[in-house]
TITILO-738125 format. One record per atom (N, C-alpha, C): residue in three letters; x, y, z. Coordinates in steps of 0.02 Angstrom, whole numbers, plus 50000, padded with zeros to 5 digits. Each point is the difference from the previous one (the first is absolute). Example, Ala and Ser with C-alpha at 12.3 -4.5 7.8 and 13.67 -1.06 7.14 Angstrom:
2
ALA506604971650390ALA499555005950000ALA500455006050000SER499825005349964SER500425005950003SER499615005550037
//
This chain:
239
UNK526395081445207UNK500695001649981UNK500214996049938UNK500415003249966UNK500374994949940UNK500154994650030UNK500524996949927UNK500294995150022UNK500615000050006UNK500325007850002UNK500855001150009UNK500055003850074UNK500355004649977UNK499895004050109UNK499815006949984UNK499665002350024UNK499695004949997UNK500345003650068UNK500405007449984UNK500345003850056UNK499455007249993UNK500055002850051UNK499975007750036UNK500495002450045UNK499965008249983UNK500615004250055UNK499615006250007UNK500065000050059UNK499655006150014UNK500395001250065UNK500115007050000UNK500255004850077UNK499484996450063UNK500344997650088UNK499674998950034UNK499475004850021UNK499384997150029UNK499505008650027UNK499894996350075UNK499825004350035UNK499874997950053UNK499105000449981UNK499854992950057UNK499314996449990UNK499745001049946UNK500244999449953UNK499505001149941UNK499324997849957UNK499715001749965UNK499175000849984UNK500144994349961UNK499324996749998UNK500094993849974UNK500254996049932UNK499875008549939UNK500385000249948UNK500634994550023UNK500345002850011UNK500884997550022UNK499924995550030UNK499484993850030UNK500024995350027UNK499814994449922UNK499605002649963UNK499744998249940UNK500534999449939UNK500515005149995UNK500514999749967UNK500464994050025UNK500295000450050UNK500254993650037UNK499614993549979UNK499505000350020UNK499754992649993UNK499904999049911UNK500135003949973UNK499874998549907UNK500704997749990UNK500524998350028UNK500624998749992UNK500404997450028UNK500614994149968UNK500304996250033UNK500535001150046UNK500395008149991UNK500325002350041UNK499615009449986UNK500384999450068UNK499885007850028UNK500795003050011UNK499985005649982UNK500725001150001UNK499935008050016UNK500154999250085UNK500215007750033UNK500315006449973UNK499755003949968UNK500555004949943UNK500195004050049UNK500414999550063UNK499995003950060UNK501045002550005UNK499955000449934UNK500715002849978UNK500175005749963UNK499475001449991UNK499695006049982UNK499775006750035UNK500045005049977UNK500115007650024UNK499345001250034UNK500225002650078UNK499445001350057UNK499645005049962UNK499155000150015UNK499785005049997UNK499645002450043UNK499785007850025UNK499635001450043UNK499284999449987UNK499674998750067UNK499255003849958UNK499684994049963UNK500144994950005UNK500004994449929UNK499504993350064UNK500214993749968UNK499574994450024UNK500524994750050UNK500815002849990UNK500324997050039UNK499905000650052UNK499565003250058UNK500155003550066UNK499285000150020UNK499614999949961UNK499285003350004UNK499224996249977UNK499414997450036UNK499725000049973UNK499245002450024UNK499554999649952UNK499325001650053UNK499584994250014UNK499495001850064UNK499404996650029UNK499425005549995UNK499414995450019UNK499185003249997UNK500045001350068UNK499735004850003UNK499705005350064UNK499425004449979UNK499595001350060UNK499475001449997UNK499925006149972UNK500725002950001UNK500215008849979UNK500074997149917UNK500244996550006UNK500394998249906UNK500544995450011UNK500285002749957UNK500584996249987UNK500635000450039UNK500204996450032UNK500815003950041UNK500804997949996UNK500205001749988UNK500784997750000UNK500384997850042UNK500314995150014UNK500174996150054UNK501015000549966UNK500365002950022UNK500505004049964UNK500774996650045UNK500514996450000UNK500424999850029UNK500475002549964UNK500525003650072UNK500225006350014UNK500794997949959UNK500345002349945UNK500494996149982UNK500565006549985UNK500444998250013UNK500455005749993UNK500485000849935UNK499435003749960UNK500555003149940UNK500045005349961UNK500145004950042UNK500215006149997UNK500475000649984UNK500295004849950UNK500435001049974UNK500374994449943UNK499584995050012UNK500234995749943UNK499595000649946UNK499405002049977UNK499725000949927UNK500565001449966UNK499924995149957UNK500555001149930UNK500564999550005UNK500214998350038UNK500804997350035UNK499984990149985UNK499494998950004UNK500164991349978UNK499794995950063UNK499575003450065UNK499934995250061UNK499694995149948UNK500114994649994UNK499524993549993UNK499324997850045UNK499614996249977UNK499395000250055UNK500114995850052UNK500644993249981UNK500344994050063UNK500245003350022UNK500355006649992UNK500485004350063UNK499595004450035UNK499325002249984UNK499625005750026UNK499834996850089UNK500165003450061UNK500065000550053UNK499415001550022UNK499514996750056UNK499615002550033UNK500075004950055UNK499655006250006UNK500375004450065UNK499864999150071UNK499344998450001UNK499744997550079UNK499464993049984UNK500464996150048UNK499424994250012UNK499354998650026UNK499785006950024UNK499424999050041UNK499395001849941UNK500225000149926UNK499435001249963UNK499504992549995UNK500464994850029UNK499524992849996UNK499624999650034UNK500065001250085UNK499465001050052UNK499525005349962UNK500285004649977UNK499235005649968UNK499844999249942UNK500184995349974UNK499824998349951UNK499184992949994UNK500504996350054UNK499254993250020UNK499675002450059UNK500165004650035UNK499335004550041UNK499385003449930UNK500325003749961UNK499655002049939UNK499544995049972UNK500314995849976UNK499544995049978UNK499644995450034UNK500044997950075UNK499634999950041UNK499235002450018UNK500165007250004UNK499515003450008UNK499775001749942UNK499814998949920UNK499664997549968UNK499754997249959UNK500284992750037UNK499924993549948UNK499754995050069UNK499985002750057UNK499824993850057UNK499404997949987UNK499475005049979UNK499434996449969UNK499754996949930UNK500494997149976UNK499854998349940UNK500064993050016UNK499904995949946UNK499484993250018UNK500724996650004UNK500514999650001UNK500594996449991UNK500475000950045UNK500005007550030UNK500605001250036UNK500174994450037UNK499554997850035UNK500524996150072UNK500014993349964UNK500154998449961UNK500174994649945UNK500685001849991UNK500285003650000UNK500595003749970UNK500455003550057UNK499675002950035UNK500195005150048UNK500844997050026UNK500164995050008UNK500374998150036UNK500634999049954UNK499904996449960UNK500495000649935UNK500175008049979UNK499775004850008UNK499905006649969UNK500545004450075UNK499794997550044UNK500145003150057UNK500744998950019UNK500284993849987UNK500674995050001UNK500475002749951UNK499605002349934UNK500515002249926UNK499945008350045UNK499735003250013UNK500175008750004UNK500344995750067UNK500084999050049UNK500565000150080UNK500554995549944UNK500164996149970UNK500644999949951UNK500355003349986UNK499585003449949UNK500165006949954UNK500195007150044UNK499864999550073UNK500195005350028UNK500635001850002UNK500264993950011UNK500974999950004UNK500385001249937UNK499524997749951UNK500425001549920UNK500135005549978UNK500685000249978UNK500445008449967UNK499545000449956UNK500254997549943UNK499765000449915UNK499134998349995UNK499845003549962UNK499345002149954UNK500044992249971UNK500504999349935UNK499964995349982UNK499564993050020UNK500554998050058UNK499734994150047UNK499294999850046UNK499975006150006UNK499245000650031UNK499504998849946UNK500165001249942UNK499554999349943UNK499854992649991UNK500804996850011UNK500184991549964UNK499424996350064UNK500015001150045UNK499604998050073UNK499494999549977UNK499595005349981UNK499344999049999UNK499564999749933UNK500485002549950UNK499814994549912UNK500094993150032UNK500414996150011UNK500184992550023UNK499124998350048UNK499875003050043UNK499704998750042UNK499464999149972UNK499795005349970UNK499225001749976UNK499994994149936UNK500554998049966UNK499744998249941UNK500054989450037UNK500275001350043UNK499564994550051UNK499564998550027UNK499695003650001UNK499325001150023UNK499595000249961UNK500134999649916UNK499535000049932UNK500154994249980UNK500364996850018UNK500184993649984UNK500685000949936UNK500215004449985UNK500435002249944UNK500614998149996UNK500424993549966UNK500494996650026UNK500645002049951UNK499775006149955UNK500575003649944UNK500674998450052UNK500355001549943UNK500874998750031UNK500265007650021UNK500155002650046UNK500225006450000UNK500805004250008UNK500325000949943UNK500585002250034UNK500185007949973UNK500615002450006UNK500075004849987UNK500505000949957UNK499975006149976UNK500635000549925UNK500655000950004UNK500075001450080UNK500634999849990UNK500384991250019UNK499434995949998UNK500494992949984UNK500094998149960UNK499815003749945UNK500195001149923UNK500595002749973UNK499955003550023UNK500525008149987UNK499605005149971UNK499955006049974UNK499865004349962UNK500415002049954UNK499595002149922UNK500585003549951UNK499525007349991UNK500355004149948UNK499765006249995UNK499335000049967UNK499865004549983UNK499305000149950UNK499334998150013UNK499485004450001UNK499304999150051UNK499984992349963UNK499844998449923UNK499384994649974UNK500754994349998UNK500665000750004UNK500374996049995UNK500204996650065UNK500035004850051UNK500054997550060UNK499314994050026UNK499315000949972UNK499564997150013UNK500114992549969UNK500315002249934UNK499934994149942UNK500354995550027UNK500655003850045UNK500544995750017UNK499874995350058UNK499545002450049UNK499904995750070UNK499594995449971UNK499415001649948UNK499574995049984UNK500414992349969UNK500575002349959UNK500294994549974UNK500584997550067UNK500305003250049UNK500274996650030UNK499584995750041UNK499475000150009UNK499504998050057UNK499814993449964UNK499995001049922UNK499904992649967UNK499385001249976UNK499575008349975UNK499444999649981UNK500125000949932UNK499194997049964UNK499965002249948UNK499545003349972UNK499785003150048UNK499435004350017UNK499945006350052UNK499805006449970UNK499945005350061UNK499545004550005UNK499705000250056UNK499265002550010UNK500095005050044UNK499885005649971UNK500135008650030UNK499485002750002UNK500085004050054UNK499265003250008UNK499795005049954UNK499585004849991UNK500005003749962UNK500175004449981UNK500235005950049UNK500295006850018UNK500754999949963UNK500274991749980UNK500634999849977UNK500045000449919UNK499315002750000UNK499844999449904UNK500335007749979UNK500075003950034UNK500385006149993UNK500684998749990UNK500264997550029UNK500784998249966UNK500184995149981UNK499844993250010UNK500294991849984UNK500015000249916UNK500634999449981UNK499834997549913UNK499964993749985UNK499524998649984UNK499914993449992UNK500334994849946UNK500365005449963UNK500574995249962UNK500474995550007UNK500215001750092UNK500454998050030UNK499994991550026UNK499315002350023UNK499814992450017UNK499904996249955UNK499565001849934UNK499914993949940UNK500685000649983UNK500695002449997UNK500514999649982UNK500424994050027UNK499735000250078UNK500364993850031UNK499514994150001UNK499645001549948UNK499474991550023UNK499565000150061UNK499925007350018UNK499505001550072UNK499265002349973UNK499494996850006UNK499335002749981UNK499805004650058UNK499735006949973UNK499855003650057UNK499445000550010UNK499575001250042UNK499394999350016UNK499635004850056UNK499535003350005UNK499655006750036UNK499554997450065UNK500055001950053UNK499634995250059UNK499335009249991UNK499394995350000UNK499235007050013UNK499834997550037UNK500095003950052UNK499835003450045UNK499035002950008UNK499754999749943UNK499545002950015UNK499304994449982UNK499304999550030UNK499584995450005UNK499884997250075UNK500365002250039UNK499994996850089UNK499305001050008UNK499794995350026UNK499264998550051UNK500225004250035UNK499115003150032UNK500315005350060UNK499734990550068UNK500275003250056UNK499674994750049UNK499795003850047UNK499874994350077UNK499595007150043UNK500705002750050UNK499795006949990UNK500425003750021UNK499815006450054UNK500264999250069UNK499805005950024UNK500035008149987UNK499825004350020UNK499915005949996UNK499995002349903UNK499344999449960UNK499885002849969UNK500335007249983UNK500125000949938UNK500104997049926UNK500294993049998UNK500074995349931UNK500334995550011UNK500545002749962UNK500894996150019UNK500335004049988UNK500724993249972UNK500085000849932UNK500484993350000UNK500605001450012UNK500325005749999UNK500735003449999UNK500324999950096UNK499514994350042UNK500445000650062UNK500474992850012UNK500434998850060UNK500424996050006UNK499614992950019UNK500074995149962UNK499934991650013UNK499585001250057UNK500405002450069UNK499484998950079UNK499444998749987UNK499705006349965UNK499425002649995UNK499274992449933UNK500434997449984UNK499814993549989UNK499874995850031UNK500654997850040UNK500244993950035UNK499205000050064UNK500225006250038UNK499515003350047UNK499254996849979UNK499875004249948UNK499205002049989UNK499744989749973UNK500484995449947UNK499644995049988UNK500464993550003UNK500565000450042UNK500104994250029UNK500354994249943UNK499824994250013UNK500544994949964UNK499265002049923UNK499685003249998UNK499625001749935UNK500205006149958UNK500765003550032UNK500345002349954UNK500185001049921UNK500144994649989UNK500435000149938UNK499224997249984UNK499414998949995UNK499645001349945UNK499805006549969UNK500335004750048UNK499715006449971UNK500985003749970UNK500394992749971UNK500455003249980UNK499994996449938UNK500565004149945UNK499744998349932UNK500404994149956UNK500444998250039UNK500384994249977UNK499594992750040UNK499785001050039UNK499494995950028UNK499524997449934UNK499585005549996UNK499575001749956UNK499914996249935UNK500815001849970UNK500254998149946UNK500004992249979UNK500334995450072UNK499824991449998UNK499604998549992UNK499305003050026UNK499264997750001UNK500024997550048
//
């Protein structure tokens, strides 16, 4: 890391792929963009695991119908039934019990979904188990969210703006944000912007062939244990 503060904002996902554990740990704060417009279909609600079939979606059930394009936010988006946590760690149960790590984990994993059963909001189920997992990598980033900032209008100004209230002088966006961010904004306020790649991951050992990097953290944690984060790229990066 520099020697000033280095921020990220990114929308919460539920369990997410190690990318997003890697972004976090390249930075001095993490900053929840979970004030921002729900989407369906997307990474807030959803992610995948390896199965012997492929790939599968492990999907909680959130209720927002009729709100596309109306302004639900993703901190207001409502879960509809709680029993997607019980079927959710039965799912991953049945196939990750044989991988070399599970019952290393199992219990911590088992404690966060019977939590998360009672929780309304998407949001907070997300904050649960980013917090958790990036405990378990050893990842001690600062994490809060934007609205203890406030928000102002404007995609690259609203960004520019949390980065400087947060006290950075630095902001590291993933890539997908190269389609809209103008980067004038930030060298305007004295913010250096900077691109997190994503691409170069070690594969590691992984059950059910193909190997596949696009699934959720578990599927790490599971398969290699506190030998994780060598097969992550900010790891990598220290030497």
């Amino acid at each position: 890391m520099s020697d000033g503060k280095k921020v990220a904002i990114l929308q919460s996902n539920y369990i997410p792929w190690k990318g997003y554990f890697d972004i976090i740990a390249s930075v001095d704060e993490f900053i929840l963009y979970d004030e921002m417009q729900y989407t369906v279909r997307d990474w807030r609600n959803r992610n995948k695991i390896k199965t012997p079939q492929g790939l599968k979606w492990l999907t909680i059930p959130v209720n927002s119908k009729g709100y596309q394009g109306s302004g639900l936010k993703i901190s207001e988006a409502e879960i509809q039934d709680n029993s997607w946590a019980r079927s959710h760690w039965q799912t991953i149960m049945s196939f990750y019990a044989k991988t070399p790590h599970f019952k290393e984990y199992k219990d911590i994993f088992a404690d966060l979904y019977e939590e998360c059963a009672g929780e309304r909001l998407i949001s907070k189920v997300n904050y649960r188990f980013i917090t958790a997992i990036c405990g378990i990598l050893g990842i001690k980033t600062k994490i809060t969210y934007d609205r203890d900032y406030g928000i102002i209008d404007g995609k690259t100004e609203r960004l520019a703006d949390l980065v400087a209230k947060a006290g950075g002088d630095e902001y590291l966006s993933g890539p997908a944000a190269k389609d809209y961010i103008v980067p004038e904004v930030f060298s305007n306020m004295g913010i250096k912007l900077s691109w997190m790649d994503y691409s170069g991951y070690p594969e590691y050992p992984q059950l059910f062939p193909p190997f596949e990097h696009g699934v959720t953290v578990l599927d790490l944690i599971f398969n290699c244990g506190s030998d994780a984060p060598k097969y992550m790229k900010e790891v990598l990066a220290r030497g």
